[in-house]
C-alpha positions in Angstrom: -8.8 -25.1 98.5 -7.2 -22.9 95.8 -9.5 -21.0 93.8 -9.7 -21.9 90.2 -11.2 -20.4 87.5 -12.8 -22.4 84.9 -13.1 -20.4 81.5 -14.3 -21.3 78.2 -12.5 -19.3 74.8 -14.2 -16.4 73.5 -14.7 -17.0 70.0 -11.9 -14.3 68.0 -11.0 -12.8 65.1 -7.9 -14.7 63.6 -4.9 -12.6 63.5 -2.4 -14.2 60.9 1.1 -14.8 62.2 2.7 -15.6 59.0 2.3 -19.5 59.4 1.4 -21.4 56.4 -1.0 -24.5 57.9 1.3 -27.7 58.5 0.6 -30.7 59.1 2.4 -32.2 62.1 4.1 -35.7 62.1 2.8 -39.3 62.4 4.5 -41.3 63.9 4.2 -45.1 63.9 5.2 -46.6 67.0 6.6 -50.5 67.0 5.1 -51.8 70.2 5.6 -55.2 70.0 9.8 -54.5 69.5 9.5 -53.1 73.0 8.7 -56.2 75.1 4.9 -54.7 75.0 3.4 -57.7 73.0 0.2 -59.1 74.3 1.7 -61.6 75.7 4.0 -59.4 77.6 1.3 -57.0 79.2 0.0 -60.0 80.5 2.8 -60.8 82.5 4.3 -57.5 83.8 2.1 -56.3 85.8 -0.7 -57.0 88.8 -3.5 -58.3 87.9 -5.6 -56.9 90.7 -5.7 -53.3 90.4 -3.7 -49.7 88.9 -0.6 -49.2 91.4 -2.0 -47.5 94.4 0.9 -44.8 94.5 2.4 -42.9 91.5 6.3 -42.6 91.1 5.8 -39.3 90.2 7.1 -36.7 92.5 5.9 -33.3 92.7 7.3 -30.8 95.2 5.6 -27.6 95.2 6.1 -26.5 97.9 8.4 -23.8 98.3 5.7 -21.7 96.3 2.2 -21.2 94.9 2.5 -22.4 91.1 0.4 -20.9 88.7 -0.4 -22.6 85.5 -2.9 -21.8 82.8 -4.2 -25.2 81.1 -5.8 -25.3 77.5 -7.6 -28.1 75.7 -9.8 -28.8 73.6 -13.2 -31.6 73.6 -16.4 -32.9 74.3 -18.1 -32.5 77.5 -16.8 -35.8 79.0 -13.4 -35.1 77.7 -13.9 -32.0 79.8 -15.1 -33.4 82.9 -12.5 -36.1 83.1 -9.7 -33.7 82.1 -11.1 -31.0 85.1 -11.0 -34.6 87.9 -7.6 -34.9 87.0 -6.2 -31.7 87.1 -8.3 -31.0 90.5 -6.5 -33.9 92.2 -3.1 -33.2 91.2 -4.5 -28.9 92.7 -4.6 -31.2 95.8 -1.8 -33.0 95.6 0.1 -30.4 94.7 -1.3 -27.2 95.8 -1.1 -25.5 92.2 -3.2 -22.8 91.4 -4.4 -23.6 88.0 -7.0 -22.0 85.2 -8.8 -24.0 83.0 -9.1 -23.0 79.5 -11.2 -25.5 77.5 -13.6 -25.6 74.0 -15.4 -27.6 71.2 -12.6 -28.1 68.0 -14.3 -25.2 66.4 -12.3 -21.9 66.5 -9.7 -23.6 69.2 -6.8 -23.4 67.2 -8.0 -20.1 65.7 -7.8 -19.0 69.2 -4.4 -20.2 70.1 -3.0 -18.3 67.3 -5.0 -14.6 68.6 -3.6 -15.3 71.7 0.1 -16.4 70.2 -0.2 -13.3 68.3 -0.6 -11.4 71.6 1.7 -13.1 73.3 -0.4 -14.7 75.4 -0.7 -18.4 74.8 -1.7 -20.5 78.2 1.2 -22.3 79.7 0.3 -26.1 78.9 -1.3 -26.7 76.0 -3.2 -29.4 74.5 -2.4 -29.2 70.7 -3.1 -31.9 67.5 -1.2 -33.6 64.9 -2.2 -31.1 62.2 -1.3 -27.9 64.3 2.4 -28.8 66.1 4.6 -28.0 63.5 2.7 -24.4 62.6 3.4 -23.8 66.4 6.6 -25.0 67.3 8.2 -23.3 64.2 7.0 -19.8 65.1 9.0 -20.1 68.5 5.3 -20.7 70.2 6.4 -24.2 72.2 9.3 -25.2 74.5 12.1 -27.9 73.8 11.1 -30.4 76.1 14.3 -32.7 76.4 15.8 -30.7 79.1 12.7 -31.6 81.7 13.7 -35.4 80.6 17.3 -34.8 81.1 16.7 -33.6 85.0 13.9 -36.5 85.0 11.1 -33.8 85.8 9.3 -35.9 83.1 9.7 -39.5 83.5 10.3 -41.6 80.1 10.6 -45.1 81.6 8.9 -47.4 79.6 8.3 -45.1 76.5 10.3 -45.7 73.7 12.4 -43.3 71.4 9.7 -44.1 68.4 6.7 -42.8 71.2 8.9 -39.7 71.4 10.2 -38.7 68.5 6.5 -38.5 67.5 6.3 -34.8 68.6 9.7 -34.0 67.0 10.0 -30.8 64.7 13.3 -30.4 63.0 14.9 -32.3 66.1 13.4 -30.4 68.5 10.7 -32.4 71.0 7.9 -29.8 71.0 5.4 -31.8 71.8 5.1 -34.7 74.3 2.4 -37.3 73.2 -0.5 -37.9 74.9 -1.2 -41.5 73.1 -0.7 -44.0 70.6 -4.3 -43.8 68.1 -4.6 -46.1 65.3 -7.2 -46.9 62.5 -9.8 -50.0 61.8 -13.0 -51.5 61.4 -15.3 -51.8 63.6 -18.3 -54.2 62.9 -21.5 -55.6 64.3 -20.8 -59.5 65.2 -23.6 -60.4 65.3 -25.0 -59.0 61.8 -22.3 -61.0 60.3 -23.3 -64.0 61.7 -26.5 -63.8 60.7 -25.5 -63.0 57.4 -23.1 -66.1 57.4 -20.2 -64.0 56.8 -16.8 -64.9 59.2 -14.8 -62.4 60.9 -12.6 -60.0 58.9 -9.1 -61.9 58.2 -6.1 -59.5 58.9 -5.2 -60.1 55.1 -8.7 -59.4 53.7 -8.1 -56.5 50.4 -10.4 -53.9 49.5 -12.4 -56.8 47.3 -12.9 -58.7 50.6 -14.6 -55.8 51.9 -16.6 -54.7 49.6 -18.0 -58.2 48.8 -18.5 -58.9 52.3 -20.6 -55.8 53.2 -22.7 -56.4 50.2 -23.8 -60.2 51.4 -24.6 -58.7 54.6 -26.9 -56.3 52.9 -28.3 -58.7 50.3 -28.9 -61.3 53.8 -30.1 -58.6 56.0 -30.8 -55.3 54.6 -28.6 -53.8 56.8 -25.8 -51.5 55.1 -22.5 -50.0 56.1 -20.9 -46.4 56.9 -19.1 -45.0 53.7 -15.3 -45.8 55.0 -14.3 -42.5 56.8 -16.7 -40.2 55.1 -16.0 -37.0 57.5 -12.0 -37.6 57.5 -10.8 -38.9 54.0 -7.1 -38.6 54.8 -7.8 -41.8 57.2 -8.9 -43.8 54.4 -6.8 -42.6 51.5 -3.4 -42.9 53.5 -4.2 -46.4 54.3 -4.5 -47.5 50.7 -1.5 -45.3 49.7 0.6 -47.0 52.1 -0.9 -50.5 51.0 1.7 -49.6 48.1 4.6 -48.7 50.3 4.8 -45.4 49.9 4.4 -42.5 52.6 1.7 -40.3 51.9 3.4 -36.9 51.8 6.8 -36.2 50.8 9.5 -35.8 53.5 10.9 -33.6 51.9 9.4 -32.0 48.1 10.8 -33.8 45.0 12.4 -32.3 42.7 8.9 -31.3 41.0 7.9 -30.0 44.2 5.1 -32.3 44.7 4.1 -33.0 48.1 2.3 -36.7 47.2 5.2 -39.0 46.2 3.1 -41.3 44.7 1.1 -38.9 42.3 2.7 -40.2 39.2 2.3 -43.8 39.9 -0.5 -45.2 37.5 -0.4 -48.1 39.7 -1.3 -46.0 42.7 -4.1 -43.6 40.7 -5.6 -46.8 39.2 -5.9 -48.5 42.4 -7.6 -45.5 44.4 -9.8 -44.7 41.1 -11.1 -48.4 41.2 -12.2 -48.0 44.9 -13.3 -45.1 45.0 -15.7 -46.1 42.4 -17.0 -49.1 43.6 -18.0 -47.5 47.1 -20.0 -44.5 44.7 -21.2 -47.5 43.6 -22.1 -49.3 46.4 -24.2 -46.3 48.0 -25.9 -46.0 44.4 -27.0 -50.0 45.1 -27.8 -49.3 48.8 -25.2 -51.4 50.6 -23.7 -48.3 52.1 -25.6 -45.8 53.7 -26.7 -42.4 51.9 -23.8 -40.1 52.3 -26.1 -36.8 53.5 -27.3 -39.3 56.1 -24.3 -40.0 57.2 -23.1 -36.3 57.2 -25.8 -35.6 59.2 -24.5 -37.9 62.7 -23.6 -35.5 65.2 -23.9 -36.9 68.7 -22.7 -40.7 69.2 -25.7 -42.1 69.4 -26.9 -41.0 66.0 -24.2 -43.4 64.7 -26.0 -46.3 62.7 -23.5 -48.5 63.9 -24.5 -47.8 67.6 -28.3 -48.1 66.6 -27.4 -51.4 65.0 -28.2 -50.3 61.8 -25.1 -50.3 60.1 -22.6 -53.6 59.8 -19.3 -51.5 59.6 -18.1 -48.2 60.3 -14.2 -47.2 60.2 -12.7 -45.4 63.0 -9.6 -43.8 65.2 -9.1 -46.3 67.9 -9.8 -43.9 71.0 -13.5 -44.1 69.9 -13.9 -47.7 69.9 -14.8 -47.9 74.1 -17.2 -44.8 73.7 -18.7 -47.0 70.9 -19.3 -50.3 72.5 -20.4 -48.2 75.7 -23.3 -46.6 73.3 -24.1 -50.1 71.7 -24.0 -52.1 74.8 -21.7 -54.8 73.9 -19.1 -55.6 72.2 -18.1 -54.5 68.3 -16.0 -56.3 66.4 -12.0 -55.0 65.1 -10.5 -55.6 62.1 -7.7 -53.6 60.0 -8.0 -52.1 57.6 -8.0 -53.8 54.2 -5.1 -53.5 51.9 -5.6 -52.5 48.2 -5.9 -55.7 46.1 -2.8 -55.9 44.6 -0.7 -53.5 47.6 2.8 -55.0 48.5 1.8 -54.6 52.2 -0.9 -53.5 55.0 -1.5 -49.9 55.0 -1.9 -49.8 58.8 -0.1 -47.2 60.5 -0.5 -45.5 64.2 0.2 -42.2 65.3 0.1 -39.8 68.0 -3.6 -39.0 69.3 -2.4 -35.2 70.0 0.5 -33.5 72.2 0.8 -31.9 75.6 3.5 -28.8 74.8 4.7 -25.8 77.0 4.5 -22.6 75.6 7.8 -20.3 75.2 5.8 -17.5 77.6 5.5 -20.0 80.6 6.5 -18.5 83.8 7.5 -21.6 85.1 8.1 -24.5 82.3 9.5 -26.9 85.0 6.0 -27.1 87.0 3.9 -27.2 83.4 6.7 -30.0 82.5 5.7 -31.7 86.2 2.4 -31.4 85.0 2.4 -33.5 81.9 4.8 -35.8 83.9 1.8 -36.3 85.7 -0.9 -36.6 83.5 1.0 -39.4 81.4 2.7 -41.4 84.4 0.2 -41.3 87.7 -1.8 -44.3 86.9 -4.8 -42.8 89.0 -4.9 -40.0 86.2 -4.6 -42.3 83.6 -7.4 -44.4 84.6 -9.2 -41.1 84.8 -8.5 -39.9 81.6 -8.9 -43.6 79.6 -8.0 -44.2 76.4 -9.4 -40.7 75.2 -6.4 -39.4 74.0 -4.4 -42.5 73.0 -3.6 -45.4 74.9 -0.7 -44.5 76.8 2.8 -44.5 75.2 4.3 -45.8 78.6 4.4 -49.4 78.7 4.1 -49.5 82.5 0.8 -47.5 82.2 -0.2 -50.2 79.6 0.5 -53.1 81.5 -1.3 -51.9 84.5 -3.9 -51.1 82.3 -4.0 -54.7 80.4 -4.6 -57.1 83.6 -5.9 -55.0 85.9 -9.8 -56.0 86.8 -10.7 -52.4 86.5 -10.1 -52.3 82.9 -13.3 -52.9 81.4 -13.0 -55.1 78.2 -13.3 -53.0 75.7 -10.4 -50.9 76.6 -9.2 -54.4 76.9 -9.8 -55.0 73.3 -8.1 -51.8 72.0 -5.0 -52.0 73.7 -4.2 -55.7 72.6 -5.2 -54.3 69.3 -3.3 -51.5 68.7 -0.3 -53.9 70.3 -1.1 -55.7 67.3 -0.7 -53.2 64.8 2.3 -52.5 66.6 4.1 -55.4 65.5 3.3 -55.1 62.2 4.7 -51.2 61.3 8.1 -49.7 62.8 8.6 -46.4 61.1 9.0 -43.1 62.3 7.4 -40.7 59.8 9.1 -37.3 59.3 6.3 -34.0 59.9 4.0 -33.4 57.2 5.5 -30.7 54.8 4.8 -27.0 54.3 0.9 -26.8 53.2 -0.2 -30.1 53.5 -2.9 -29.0 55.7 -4.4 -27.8 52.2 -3.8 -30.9 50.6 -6.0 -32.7 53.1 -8.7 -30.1 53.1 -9.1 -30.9 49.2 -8.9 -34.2 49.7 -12.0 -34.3 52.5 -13.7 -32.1 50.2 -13.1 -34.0 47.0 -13.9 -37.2 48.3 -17.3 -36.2 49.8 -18.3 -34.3 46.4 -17.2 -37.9 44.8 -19.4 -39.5 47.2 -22.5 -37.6 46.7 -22.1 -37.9 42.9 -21.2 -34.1 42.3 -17.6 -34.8 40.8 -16.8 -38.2 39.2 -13.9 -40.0 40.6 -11.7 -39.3 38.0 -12.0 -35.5 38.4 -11.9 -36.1 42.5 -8.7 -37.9 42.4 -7.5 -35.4 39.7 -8.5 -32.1 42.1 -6.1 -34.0 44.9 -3.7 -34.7 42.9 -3.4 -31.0 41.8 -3.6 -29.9 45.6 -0.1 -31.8 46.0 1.5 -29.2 43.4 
């Protein structure tokens, strides 16, 4: 057996390459245009079990390959992630090094190391980060590994891969489709006499509906994305049909195109204002409680303390694990007088190859494997996406291995699918500020230290 050496990242001083902070891309993937409806994954694949054999071929023969591997996660992340890589180590004979942490300070160490010209050769990098990266000259094109078919795109669409395009470039190859909704306790709302969430239901709906509960039960809900406020902000932007940053800067130079629509402002402000409220009345949960979750089982809705809590899709299994049964999934509702849903989906985070690999054809064999062998995939779940391969999916869909609450995200997210079709452009230069204001905004608007008005007006100035 080949010796590996597991490592974790020493914690490092940042050394500034000159890289404003980006934010990468979201792209929203039309699932249901690529014969990957419901209906469809019930019919393409076995229904007995995963395929026993990958069509993934990796001859490594001729020589010992040598890869360093980073990512970043939790400690099951981790464990899976270290299963996976061991087997292909077997199949393959490739020597690799292992190069994992918690979020904090992981990125900060990607740029010392860029800095020193030592990045690790396959990289696991996020949404907010890709851009930063691939425009210093850190990351690989990865079409020419397509071209020669080192990395299989069967069954992923163009939308799946243009995800992890900077200026036309594929940097980044996506490791899954993620999504947003609301997640709720069933049966809390039918003891509060309350039906399931209709896919129409508008920010009114909502909010009235989480107060019966309360008023019939006592039992409250999360405030909607408290930790993460670009979830919940770009949902109700796009309700209007705008995207929520600029492709491009207007002519004012204003990275939020929808800044100057009273419509827009007036809408969020009214929101906004009646979830301060609702925490004030005690139908959602005290904000510094909430801050204080850490571990999943801290989580009211896991406890079943909490009637609804909104989340990224690729949590939704590790939730109903926790709880013991199934939660309810809704979408997200649309601002009362929106023009559309402001559902979108968007890649979980990228697998890229950095410009100092040694050998970018075996790194490129690599993620070939870790997003086509189905045995890897079953490994690795639904933790970072569901797959963007449809024949990973359907396997997935009717095998009896699937347990069914990966069940239930994967004919949801197919869902969503047929409802949004765009491709969204990357974020624009400094957006990664704009969402740091907005998360710290919308807390300080949450715990009553700025009113919404001057919340929504610190944002808006953030997009200047």
């Amino acid at each position: 057996m080949k010796k590996k050496e597991i490592l974790t990242l020493a914690w490092a001083f940042v050394l500034t390459l000159g890289m404003g902070m980006m934010a990468a891309s979201h792209s929203v993937l039309a699932w249901g245009q690529n014969d990957t409806s419901t209906a469809a994954l019930q019919q393409t694949s076995d229904t007995n079990a995963l395929p026993q054999t990958s069509d993934a071929a990796f001859d490594l023969t001729d020589e010992t390959v040598s890869l360093r591997v980073a990512w970043w996660g939790n400690q099951e992340r981790n464990n899976t992630t270290i299963e996976v890589l061991d087997a292909y180590t077997a199949l393959t004979g490739a020597d690799l090094t292992y190069e994992y942490t918690v979020w904090t300070g992981y990125v900060e160490n990607l740029m010392t190391q860029a800095a020193g010209n030592n990045l690790p050769d396959l990289i696991q990098i996020s949404t907010t980060d890709l851009v930063d990266f691939s425009r210093s000259g850190q990351f690989l094109d990865l079409q020419s590994y397509i071209d020669s078919g080192v990395i299989d795109t069967t069954g992923i669409s163009e939308d799946a891969l243009s995800g992890g395009e900077v200026d036309g470039v594929l940097t980044g190859f996506s490791t899954g489709l993620n999504t947003v909704s609301v997640v709720y306790n069933q049966a809390v709302f039918a003891e509060a006499g309350v039906n399931a969430p209709a896919d129409d239901w508008t920010w009114s709906d909502y909010l009235e509906t989480v107060k019966t509960i309360y008023e019939a039960t006592g039992i409250p809900s999360d405030i909607p994305f408290l930790t993460e406020a670009r979830w919940i902000l770009e949902s109700m932007v796009r309700s209007y049909g705008y995207e929520f940053f600029s492709s491009d800067e207007d002519s004012d130079g204003n990275l939020l195109p929808w800044a100057e629509d009273e419509r827009v402002i007036g809408g969020l402000t009214e929101v906004l204002s009646e979830i301060y409220d609702g925490i004030q009345e005690g139908f959602f949960i005290d904000p510094e409680t909430q801050m204080s979750w850490s571990a999943t089982e801290d989580y009211y809705i896991i406890q079943g303390k909490s009637a609804t809590s909104f989340i990224l899709n690729n949590y939704y299994t590790t939730y109903c694990n926790a709880f013991g049964d199934e939660l309810g999934l809704a979408l997200l509702p649309k601002m009362d007088d929106g023009t559309q849903s402001g559902m979108y989906a968007l890649p979980s985070m990228y697998w890229c190859i950095s410009t100092g690999c040694e050998d970018p054809e075996a790194a490129a064999s690599l993620i070939n494997y870790l997003i086509n062998d189905p045995n890897a995939a079953l490994t690795i779940g639904m933790d970072r996406g569901v797959s963007v391969s449809s024949e990973i999916r359907s396997a997935f869909f009717t095998s009896e291995d699937t347990d069914v609450y990966t069940k239930n995200v994967f004919a949801f997210v197919d869902h969503v699918g047929g409802m949004v079709s765009a491709v969204t452009p990357p974020d624009p230069e400094d957006s990664a500020e704009v969402i740091e204001v907005m998360k710290e905004a919308y807390q300080a608007i949450m715990y009553g230290d700025l009113s919404v008005e001057e919340g929504i007006a610190q944002i808006l100035e953030s997009g200047q």
